[in-house]
ZABA-805180 format. One line per field, with one value per residue (C-alpha): x negated, y, z; residue number from 0. Coordinates in nm, 2 decimals, always signed. Example, Ala and Ser with C-alpha at 12.3 -4.5 7.8 and 13.67 -1.06 7.14 Angstrom:
BEGIN
east -1.23; -1.37
north -0.45; -0.11
up +0.78; +0.71
n 0; 1
***
This chain:
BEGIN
east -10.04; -9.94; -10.25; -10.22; -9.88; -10.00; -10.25; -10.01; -9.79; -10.07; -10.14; -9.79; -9.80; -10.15; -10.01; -9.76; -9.89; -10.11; -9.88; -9.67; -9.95; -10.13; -9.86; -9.67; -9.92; -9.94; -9.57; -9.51; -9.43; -9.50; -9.79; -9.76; -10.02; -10.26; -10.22; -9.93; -9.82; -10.01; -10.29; -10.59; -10.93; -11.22; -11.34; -11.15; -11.19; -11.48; -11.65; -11.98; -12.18; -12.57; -12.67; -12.29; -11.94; -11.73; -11.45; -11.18; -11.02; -11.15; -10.87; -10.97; -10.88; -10.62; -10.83; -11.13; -11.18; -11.22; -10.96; -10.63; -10.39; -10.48; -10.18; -10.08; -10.03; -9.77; -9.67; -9.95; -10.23; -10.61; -10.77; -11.12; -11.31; -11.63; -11.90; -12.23; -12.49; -12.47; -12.24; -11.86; -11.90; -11.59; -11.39; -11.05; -10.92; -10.58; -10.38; -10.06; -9.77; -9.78; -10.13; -10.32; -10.55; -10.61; -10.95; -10.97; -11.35; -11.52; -11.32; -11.36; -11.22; -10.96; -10.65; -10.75; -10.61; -10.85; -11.15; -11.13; -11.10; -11.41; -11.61; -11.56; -11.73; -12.00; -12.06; -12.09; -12.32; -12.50; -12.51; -12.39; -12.30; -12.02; -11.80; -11.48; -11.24; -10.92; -10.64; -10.33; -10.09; -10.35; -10.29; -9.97; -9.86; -9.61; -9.61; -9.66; -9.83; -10.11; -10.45; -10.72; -10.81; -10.99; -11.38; -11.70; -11.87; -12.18; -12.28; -12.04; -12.13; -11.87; -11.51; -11.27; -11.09; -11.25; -10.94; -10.90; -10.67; -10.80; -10.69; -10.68; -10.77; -11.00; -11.16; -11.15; -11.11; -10.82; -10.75; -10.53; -10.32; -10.20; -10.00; -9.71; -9.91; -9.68; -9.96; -9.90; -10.20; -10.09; -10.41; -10.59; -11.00; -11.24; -11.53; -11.83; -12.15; -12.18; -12.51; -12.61; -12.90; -13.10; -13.11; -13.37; -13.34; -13.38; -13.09; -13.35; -13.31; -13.59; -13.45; -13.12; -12.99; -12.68; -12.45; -12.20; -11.86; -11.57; -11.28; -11.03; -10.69; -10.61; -10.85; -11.20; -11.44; -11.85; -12.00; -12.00; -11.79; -12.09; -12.39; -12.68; -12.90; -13.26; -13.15; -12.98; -12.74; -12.63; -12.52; -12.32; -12.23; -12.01; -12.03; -11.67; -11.50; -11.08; -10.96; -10.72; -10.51; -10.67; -10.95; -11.15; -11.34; -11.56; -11.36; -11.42; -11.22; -10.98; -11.05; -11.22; -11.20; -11.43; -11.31; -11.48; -11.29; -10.94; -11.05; -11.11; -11.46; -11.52; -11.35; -11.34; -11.08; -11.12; -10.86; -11.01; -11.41; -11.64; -11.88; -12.14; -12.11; -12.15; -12.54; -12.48; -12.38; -12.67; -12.65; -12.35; -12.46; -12.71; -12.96; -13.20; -12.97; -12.80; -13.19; -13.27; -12.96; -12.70; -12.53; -12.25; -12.27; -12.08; -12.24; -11.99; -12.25; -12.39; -12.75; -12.87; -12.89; -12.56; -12.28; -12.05; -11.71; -11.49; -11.57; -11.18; -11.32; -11.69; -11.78; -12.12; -12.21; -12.04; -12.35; -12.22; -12.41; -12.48; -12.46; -12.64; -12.39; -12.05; -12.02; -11.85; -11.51; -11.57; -11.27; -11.33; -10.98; -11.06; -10.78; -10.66; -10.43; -10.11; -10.19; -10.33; -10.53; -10.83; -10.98; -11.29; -11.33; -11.63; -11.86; -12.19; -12.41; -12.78; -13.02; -13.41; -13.61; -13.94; -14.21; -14.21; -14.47; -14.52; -14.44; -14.76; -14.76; -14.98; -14.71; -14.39; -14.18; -13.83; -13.54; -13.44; -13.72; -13.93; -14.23; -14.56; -14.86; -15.15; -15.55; -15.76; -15.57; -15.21; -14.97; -14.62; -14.35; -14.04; -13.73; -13.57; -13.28; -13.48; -13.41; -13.12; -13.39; -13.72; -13.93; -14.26; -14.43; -14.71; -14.92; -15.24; -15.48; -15.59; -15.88; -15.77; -16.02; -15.82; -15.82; -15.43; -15.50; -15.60; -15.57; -15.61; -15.26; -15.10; -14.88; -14.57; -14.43; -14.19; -13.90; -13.67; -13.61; -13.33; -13.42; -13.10; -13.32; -13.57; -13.94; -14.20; -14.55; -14.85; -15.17; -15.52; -15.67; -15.95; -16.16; -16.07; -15.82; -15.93; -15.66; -15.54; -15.43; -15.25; -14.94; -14.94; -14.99; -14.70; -14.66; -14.62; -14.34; -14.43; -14.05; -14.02; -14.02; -14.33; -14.27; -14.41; -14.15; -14.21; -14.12; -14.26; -14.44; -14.58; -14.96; -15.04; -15.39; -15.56; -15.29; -14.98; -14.64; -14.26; -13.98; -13.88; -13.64; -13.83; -14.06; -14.36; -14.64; -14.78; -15.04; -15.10; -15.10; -15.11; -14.86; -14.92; -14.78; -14.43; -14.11; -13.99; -13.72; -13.59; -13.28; -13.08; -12.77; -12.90; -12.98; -13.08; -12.69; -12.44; -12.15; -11.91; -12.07; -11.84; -12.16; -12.56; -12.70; -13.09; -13.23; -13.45; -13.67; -13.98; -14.30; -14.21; -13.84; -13.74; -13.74; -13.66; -13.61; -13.80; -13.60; -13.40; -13.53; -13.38; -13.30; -13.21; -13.05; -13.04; -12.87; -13.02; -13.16; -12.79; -12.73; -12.51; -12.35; -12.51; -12.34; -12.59; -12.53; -12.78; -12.76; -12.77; -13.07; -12.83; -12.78; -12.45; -12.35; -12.00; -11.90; -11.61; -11.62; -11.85; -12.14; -12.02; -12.10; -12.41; -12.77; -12.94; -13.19; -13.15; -13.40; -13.39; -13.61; -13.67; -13.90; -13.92; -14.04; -14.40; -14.35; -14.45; -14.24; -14.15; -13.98; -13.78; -13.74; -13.55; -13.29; -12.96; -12.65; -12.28
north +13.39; +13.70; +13.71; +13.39; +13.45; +13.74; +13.47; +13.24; +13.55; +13.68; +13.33; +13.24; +13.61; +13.49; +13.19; +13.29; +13.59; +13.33; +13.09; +13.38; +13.59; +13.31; +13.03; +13.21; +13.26; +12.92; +12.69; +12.48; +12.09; +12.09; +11.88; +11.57; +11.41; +11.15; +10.84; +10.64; +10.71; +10.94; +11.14; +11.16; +11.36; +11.31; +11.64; +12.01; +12.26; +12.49; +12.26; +12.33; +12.10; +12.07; +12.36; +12.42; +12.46; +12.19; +12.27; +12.00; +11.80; +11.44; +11.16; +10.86; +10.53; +10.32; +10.00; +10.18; +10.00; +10.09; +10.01; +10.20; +10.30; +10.70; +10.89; +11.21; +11.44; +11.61; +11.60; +11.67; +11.52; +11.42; +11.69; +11.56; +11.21; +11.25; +10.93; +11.03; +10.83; +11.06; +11.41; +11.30; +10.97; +10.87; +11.17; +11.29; +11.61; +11.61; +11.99; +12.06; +12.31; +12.56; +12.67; +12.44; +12.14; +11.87; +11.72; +11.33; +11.26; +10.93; +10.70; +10.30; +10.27; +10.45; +10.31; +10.02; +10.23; +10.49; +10.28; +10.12; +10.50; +10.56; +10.30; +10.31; +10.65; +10.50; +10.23; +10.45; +10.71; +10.47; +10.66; +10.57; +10.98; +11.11; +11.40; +11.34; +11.59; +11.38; +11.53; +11.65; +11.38; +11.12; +11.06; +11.20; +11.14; +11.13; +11.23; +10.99; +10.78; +10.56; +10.67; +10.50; +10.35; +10.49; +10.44; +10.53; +10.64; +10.90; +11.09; +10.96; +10.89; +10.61; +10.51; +10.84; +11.03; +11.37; +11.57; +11.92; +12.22; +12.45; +12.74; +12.63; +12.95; +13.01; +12.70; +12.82; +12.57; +12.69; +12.52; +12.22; +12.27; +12.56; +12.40; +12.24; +11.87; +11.60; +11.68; +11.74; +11.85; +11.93; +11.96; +12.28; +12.38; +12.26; +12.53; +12.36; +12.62; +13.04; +13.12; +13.49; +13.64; +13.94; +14.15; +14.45; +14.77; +14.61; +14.35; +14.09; +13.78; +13.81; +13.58; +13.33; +13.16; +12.84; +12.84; +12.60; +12.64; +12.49; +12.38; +12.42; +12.33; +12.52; +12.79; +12.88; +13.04; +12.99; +12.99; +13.31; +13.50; +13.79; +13.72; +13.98; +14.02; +14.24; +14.36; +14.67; +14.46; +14.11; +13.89; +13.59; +13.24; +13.00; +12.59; +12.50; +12.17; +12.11; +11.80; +11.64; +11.28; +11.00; +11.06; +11.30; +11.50; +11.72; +11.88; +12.27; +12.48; +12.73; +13.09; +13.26; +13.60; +13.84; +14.11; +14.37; +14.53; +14.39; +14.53; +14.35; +14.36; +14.06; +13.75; +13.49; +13.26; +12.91; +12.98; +13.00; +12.93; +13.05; +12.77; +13.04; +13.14; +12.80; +12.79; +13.12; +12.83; +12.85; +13.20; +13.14; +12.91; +12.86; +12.69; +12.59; +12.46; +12.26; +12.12; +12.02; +11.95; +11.88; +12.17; +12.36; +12.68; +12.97; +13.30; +13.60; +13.86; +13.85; +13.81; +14.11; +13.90; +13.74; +13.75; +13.56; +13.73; +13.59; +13.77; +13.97; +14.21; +14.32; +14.63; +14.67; +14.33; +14.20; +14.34; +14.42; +14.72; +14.66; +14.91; +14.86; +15.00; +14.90; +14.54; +14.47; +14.26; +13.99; +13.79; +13.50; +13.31; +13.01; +12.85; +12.57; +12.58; +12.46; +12.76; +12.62; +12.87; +12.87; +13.11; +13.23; +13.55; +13.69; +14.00; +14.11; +14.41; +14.49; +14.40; +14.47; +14.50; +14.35; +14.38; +14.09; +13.99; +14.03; +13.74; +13.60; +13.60; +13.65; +13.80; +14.00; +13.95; +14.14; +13.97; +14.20; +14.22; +14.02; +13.90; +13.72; +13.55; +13.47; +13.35; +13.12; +12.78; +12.89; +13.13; +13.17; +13.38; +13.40; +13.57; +13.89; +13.70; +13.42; +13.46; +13.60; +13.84; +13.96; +13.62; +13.64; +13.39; +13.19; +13.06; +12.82; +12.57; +12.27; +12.06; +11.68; +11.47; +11.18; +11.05; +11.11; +11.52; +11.67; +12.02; +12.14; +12.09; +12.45; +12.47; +12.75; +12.83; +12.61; +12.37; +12.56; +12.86; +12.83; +12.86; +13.01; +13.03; +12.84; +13.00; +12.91; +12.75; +12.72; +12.49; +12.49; +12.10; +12.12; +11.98; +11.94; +11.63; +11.42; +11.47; +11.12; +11.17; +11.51; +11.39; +11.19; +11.46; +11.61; +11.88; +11.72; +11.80; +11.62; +11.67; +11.69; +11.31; +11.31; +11.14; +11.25; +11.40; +11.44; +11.78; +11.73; +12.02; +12.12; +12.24; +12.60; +12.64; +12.52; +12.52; +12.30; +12.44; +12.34; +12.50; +12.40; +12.53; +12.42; +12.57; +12.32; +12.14; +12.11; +12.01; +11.78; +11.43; +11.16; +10.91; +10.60; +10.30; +10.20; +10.18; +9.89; +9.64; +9.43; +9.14; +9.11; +8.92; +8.75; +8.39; +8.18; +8.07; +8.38; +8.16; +8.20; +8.54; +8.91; +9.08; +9.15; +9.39; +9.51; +9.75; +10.02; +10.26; +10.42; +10.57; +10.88; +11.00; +11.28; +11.67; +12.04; +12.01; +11.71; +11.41; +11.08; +10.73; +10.68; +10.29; +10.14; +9.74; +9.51; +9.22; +9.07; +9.39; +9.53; +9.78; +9.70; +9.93; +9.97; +10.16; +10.37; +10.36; +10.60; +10.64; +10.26; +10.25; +9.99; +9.93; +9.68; +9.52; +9.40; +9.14; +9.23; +8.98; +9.19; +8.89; +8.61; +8.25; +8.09; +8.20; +8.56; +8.78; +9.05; +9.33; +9.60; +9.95; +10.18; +10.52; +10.76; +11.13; +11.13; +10.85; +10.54; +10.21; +9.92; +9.64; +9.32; +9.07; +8.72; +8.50; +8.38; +8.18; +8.27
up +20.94; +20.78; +20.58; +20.45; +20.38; +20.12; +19.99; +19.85; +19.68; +19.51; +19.42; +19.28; +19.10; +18.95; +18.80; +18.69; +18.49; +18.33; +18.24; +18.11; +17.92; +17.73; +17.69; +17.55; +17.21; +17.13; +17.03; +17.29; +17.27; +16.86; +16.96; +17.14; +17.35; +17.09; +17.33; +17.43; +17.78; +18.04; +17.92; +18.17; +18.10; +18.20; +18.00; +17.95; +17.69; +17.78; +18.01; +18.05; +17.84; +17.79; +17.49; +17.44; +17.56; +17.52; +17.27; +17.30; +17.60; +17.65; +17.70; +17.92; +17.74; +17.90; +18.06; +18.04; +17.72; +17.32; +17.12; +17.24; +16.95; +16.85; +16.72; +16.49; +16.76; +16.45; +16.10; +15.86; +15.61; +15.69; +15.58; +15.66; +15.72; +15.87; +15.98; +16.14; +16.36; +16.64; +16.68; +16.70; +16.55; +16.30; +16.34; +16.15; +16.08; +16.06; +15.90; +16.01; +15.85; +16.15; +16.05; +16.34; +16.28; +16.51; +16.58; +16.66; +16.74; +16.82; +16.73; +16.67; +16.31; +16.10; +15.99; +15.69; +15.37; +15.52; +15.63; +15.28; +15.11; +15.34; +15.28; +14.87; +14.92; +15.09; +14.90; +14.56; +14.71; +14.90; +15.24; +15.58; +15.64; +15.42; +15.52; +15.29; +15.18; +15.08; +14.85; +15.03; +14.90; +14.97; +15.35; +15.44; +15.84; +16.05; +16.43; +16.66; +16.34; +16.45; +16.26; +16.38; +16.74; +17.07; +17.05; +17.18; +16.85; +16.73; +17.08; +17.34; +17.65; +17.72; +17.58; +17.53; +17.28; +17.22; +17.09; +16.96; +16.83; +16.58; +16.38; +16.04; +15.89; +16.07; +16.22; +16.56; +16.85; +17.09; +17.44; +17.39; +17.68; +17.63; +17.37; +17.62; +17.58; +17.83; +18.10; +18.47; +18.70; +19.04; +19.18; +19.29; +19.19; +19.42; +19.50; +19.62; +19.67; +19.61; +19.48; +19.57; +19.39; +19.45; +19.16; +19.10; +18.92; +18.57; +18.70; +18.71; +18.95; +19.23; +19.48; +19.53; +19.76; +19.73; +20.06; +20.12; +20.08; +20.35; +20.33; +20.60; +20.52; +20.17; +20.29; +20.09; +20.32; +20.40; +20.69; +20.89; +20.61; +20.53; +20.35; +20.47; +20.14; +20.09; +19.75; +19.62; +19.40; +19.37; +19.13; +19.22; +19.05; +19.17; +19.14; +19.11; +18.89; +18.86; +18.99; +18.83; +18.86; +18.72; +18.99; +18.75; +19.01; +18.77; +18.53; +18.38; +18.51; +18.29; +18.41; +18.74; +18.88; +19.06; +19.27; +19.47; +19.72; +19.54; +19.23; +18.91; +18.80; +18.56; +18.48; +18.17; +18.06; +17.83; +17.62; +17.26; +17.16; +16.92; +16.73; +16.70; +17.04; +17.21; +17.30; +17.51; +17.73; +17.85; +17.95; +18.12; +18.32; +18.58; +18.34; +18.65; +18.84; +18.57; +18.41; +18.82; +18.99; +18.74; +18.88; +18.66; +18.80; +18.63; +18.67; +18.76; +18.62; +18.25; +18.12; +17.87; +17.60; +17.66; +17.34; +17.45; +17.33; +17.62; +17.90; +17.96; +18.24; +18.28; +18.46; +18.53; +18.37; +18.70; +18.93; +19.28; +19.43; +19.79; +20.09; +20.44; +20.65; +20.46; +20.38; +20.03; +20.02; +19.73; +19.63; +19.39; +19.18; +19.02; +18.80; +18.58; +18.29; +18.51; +18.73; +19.04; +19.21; +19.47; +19.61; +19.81; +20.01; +20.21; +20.28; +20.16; +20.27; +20.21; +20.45; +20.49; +20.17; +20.16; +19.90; +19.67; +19.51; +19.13; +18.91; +18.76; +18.40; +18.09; +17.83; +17.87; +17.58; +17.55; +17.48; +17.25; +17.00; +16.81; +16.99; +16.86; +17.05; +16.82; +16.86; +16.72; +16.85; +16.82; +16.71; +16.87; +16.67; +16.89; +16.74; +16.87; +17.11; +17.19; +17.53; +17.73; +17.93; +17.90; +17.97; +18.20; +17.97; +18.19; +17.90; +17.94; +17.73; +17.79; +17.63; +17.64; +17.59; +17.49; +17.16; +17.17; +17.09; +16.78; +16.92; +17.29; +17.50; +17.50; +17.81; +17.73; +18.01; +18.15; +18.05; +18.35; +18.10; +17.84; +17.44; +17.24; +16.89; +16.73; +16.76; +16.54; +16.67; +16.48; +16.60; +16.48; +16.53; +16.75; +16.42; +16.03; +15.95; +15.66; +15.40; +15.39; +15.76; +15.72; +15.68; +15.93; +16.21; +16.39; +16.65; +17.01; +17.26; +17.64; +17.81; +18.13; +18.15; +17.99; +17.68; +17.38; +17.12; +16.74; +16.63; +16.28; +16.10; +15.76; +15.72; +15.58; +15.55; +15.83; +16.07; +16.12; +16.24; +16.34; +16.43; +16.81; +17.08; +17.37; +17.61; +17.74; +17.63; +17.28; +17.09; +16.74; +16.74; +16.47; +16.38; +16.17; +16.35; +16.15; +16.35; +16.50; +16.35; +16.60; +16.47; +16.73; +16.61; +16.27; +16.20; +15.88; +15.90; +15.92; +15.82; +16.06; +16.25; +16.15; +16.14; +16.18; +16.39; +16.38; +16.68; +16.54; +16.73; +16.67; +16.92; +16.89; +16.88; +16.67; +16.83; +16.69; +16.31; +16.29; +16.03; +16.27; +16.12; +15.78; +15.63; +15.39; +15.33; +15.03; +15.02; +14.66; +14.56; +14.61; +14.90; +15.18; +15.41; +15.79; +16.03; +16.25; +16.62; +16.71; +17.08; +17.10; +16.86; +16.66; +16.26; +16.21; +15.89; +15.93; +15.67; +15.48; +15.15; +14.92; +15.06; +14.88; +15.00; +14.93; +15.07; +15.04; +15.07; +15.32; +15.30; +15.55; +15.52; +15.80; +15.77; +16.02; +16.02; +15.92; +15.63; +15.79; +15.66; +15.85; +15.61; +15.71; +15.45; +15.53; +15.41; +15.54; +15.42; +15.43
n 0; 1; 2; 3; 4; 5; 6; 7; 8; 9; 10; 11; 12; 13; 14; 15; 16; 17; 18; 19; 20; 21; 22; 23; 24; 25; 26; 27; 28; 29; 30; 31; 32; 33; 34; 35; 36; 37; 38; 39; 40; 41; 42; 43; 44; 45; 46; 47; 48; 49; 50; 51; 52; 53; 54; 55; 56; 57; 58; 59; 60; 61; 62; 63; 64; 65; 66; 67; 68; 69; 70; 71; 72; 73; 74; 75; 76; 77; 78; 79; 80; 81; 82; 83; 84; 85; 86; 87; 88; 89; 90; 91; 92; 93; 94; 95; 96; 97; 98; 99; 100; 101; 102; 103; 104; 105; 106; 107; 108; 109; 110; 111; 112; 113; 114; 115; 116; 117; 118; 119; 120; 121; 122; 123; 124; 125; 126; 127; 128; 129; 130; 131; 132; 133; 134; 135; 136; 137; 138; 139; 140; 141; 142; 143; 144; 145; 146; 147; 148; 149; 150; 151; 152; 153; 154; 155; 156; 157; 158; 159; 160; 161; 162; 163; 164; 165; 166; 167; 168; 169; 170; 171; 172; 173; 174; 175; 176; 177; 178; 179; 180; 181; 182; 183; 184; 185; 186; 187; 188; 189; 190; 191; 192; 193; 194; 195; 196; 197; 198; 199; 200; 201; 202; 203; 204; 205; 206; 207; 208; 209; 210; 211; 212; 213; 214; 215; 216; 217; 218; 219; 220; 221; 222; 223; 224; 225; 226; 227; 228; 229; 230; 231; 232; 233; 234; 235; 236; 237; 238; 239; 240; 241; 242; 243; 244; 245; 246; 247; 248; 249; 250; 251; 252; 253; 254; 255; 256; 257; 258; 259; 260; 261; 262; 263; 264; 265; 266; 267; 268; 269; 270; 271; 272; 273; 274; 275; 276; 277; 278; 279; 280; 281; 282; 283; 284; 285; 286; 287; 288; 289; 290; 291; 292; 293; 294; 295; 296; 297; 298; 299; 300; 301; 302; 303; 304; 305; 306; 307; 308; 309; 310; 311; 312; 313; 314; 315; 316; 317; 318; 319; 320; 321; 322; 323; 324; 325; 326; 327; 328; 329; 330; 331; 332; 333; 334; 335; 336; 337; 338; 339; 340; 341; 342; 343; 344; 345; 346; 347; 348; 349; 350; 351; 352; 353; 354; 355; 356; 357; 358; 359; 360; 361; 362; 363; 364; 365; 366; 367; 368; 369; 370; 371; 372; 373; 374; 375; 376; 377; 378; 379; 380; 381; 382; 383; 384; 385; 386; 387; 388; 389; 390; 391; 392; 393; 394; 395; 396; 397; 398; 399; 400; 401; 402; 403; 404; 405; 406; 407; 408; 409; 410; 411; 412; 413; 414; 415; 416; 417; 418; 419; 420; 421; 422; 423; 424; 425; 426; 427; 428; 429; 430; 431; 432; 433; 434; 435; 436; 437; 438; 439; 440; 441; 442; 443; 444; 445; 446; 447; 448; 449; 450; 451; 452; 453; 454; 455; 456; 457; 458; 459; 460; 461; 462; 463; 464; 465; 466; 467; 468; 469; 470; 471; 472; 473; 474; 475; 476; 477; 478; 479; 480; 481; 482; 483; 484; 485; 486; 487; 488; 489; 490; 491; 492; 493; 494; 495; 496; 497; 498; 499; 500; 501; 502; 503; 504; 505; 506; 507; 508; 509; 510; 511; 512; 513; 514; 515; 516; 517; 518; 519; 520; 521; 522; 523; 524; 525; 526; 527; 528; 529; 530; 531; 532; 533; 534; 535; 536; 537; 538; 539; 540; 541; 542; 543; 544; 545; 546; 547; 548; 549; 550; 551; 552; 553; 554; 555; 556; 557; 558; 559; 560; 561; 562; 563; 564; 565; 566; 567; 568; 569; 570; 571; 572; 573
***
C-alpha cells in the first residue's frame, strides 16, 4: 500500500512538472478548437506514421461524415491555398498576428470566394495542382469564421480534419495541445508489450524477445517482474497508444521515460517536430515490427545513425548494461499532454551467453559512409546514412526465364530493413534493347505483395538506372500497354448530372522518383478542370456553368510514366 501510495505522488509530481514546464511556452486559449462542439482525434501530433511522424492532431468529423463546418481557430489571413491529388488534399494555411500559423488539411472545398479565387488560377494555368500564395488583404478572417468544410481529400484514409500549429518564422510544426485547445482527456496510456533485445559490443540487435504486459487494477507489471537475458546489454522498446474519449484506442502518446535504478537515462517528448527529421521515424521505431505486425513500438535506446533532435535525455544511447548477480530496476513513464501517467516497472539481469551464430551476409556496408556494389549486371551506390546501422546486405541473382525480364531478378536484401535515403541502382539487360523500345523499359520493384512497381529510370550507356528507397527485388521490364480509362458516371445526356467522373489506373503504379499518370480534358478543344482523386484512382469534372447547353465533345488524355497514351473521345449534351 505504501508503495503504491509513493506511485501516485511521483505521478502527480510528473504531471504536473509537465504541464508546468512546457505549457507554459505556448499562449494558452488564443486558439480555439477548428470544429463546432467537442473535438475528438483519431490522430496526435507525433504519432508514429509509416516513413514519418505525424505532425498535426486529427479531428474526427461529427457523424462520421464529410461535410462538417471547419473554422479559423483565430484572427488572421490565408496565407496559402494548396490542391494536390494525393498529400493533404485541399489544404489552407491560415497566419495569425502572434507569429503562429494554422494548418487545415484535407478538406472537402473552401469557402466559394476562395474556391472561385482557386479555381481562376487553375483554369489560367491549366493544372489541377496549384499552391497559391494570396495577398494579405485578400482573405482576411475572423475567429470562429467558417473557411471551408470537413473532407476526406489527397492521402486520407477516411473523413477527418488534419489540423496543425506552426511557427510562422520558422515553419516548424508545434503540438497543438499544448496550446489550451477546449480538450479534456481523462484517460491514462495503455502499455501493451516490452520488447527486450540483446545487444552486442557494437550495440547491435542479436536477439528480442515481446512479453506481455498486465494490467491489474491501475498497476503495469509483466509476468514474473525480471526478465533473465544472455546479453551484456539490452535495449528495450515499448508498444504503448493513449486512449482517449471518443473510443480512439490507438493514439501516439506525448512523452515516455526510461529509468534505471530511479535515474533518468533517456526520454523524448512530442512537443515540437522537425520536417527534415520525420523519416528518422523509422529509426525510432521498431521498423519490423511495424512492416509485420502493424506494431508502433517506440524504441527507448537510439540507432547510430539516428538524428532525431528530440531525444531530452540520452546517456549511453539508452543501452542498459546488464549484471549476472544484481538485477537492474527499470522504470518506464509514459504520458499524454493532459498529464496522465502510466507506468511499468521490472528487473533485468544477464543470464547464460551462448555462441550465436554469425549473420550470413555477402556485404557489410557502414552506415556511416558511402558504400558501392558493382559487376557486370548491376551496380548499387548507397549514400553515407542510408541506413541507421551498418546493414549485413544478403545479395543474390536470379535468371528469369520469363519473357517479363529484360535483366536477371537481383534480390537486395530484404523489404524488413528501413531505407532513410534514396540509393541509386544501375541494371545491365540480359541482351541489347532495340532503340525503339528503350524508352519504354523501366526498373522493376516486386513489393512484398508481389506486384510489380514502376520506378522509372534513364539509360546511360548500356545500363539503365533509378533512384529508389527500397530494398527487394529488381530487375528491367518493358512497358507499352496504355493506361486504362474507365467512365464511370458519364452518359451521351449529362443534362441534369453535377458532374462526370473517369477511373484511371495503369499496370504498373508509380515507385521511387518515378512520374504519377498525368491527363489532360477538352471539352471542344477547350480544357476543363478535373479534380484528381488519387487514392480512389478517380478524375471528376464538376459542372459549374463554363459548359454551356447544347452537345460536346469531351476528350480526355491520360499518360503515364514511360509515355504511353490512352485517349477517350465521345460526345454528350448538357
Amino acid at each position: 500500500m505504501i508503495w503504491r501510495f509513493a506511485g501516485w505522488v511521483l505521478a502527480l509530481l510528473l504531471c504536473g512538472f509537465t504541464a508546468a514546464h512546457v505549457w507554459k511556452s505556448y499562449p494558452q486559449h488564443y486558439f480555439r478548437p477548428p470544429v463546432h462542439g467537442a473535438m475528438y482525434l483519431s490522430g496526435t501530433f507525433g504519432e508514429l506514421r509509416p516513413n514519418h511522424f505525424h505532425t498535426g492532431i486529427d479531428v474526427k468529423p461529427a457523424g462520421g461524415k464529410t461535410g462538417q463546418a471547419i473554422l479559423a481557430a483565430a484572427e488572421g489571413y490565408i496565407e496559402r491555398i494548396k490542391v494536390e491529388a494525393a498529400g493533404y488534399g485541399k489544404v489552407l494555411y491560415i497566419r495569425h498576428p502572434n507569429g503562429y500559423t494554422t494548418v487545415y488539411a484535407h478538406l472537402q472545398n473552401f469557402t466559394p470566394e476562395v474556391e472561385e479565387y482557386v479555381k481562376k488560377v487553375q483554369y489560367t494555368r491549366q493544372q489541377f495542382y496549384v499552391n497559391l500564395h494570396p495577398k494579405k488583404q485578400e482573405f482576411p478572417v475572423k475567429k470562429g469564421q467558417e473557411i471551408g468544410k470537413l473532407g476526406n481529400s489527397g492521402s486520407s484514409s477516411g473523413p477527418h480534419l488534419h489540423f496543425e500549429i506552426r511557427q510562422s518564422a520558422t515553419g516548424l510544426p508545434l503540438n497543438p495541445l499544448l496550446f489550451g485547445l477546449d480538450f479534456k482527456d481523462p484517460l491514462p496510456p495503455q502499455l501493451h508489450q516490452l520488447k527486450v533485445y540483446a545487444l552486442n559490443d557494437k550495440l547491435e540487435t542479436t536477439d528480442s524477445r515481446v512479453y506481455a504486459i498486465e494490467k491489474k487494477d491501475r498497476a503495469f507489471s509483466i509476468k514474473g517482474d525480471t526478465v533473465v537475458l544472455g546479453a551484456w546489454r539490452a535495449g528495450f522498446a515499448l508498444r504503448t497508444y493513449d486512449h482517449m474519449p471518443g473510443g480512439a484506442k490507438q493514439n501516439g502518446i506525448y512523452k515516455l521515460e526510461l529509468l534505471k535504478n530511479d535515474s533518468l537515462r533517456y526520454d523524448f517528448e512530442f512537443e515540437k517536430l522537425e520536417f527534415g527529421e520525420s523519416r528518422y521515424a523509422n529509426a525510432h521505431m521498431d521498423y519490423q515490427e511495424r512492416i509485420l505486425k502493424k506494431g508502433n513500438f517506440h524504441r527507448c535506446f537510439t540507432l547510430p545513425g539516428n538524428r532525431l533532435s528530440f531525444y531530452k535525455k540520452n546517456e549511453e544511447g539508452g543501452v542498459v548494461a546488464l549484471f549476472k548477480d544484481k538485477a537492474t530496476k527499470i522504470t518506464l513513464h509514459v504520458k499524454d499532454v493532459s498529464g496522465n501517467v502510466s507506468s511499468l516497472t521490472f528487473w533485468i539481469k544477464r543470464g547464460e551467453i551462448s555462441a550465436l551464430p554469425s549473420p550470413v551476409f555477402n556485404y557489410k556496408l557502414p552506415w556511416n559512409q558511402e558504400n558501392i556494389i558493382s559487376n557486370e549486371d548491376v551496380e548499387l551506390t548507397f549514400p553515407k546514412g542510408t541506413f541507421y546501422e551498418d546493414c549485413y546486405l544478403r545479395f543474390q541473382k536470379t535468371n528469369d526465364n520469363s519473357a517479363n525480364y529484360l535483366s536477371p531478378v537481383h534480390r537486395i536484401h530484404d523489404y524488413k530493413t528501413p531505407v532513410h535515403l534514396y540509393y541509386k541502382i544501375a541494371l545491365t539487360p540480359s541482351a541489347p534493347l532495340p532503340e525503339n523500345l528503350k524508352t519504354k523499359a523501366f526498373i522493376a520493384f516486386c513489393n512484398r505483395n508481389s506486384k510489380i512497381q514502376n520506378c522509372g529510370g534513364f539509360w546511360k550507356g548500356e545500363k539503365l538506372i533509378a533512384e529508389v528507397r527500397s530494398l527487394g527485388d529488381y530487375s528491367i521490364m518493358l512497358d507499352t500497354v496504355a493506361p486504362l480509362i474507365l467512365p464511370k458516371l458519364f452518359s451521351k445526356n449529362m443534362q441534369q448530372s453535377e458532374k462526370m467522373t473517369f477511373k484511371i489506373t495503369d499496370n504498373f503504379p508509380p515507385s521511387g522518383k518515378a512520374k504519377d499518370l498525368r491527363y489532360r480534358a477538352t471539352v471542344d478543344e477547350k480544357w476543363i478542370l478535373m479534380e484528381y482523386d488519387a487514392k480512389n484512382d478517380l478524375l471528376i469534372h464538376r459542372f459549374d456553368g463554363r459548359i454551356s447547353t447544347g452537345e460536346h465533345k469531351l476528350r480526355l488524355e491520360v499518360t503515364d510514366d514511360r509515355g504511353n497514351k490512352a485517349v477517350f473521345e465521345d460526345t454528350f449534351t448538357r
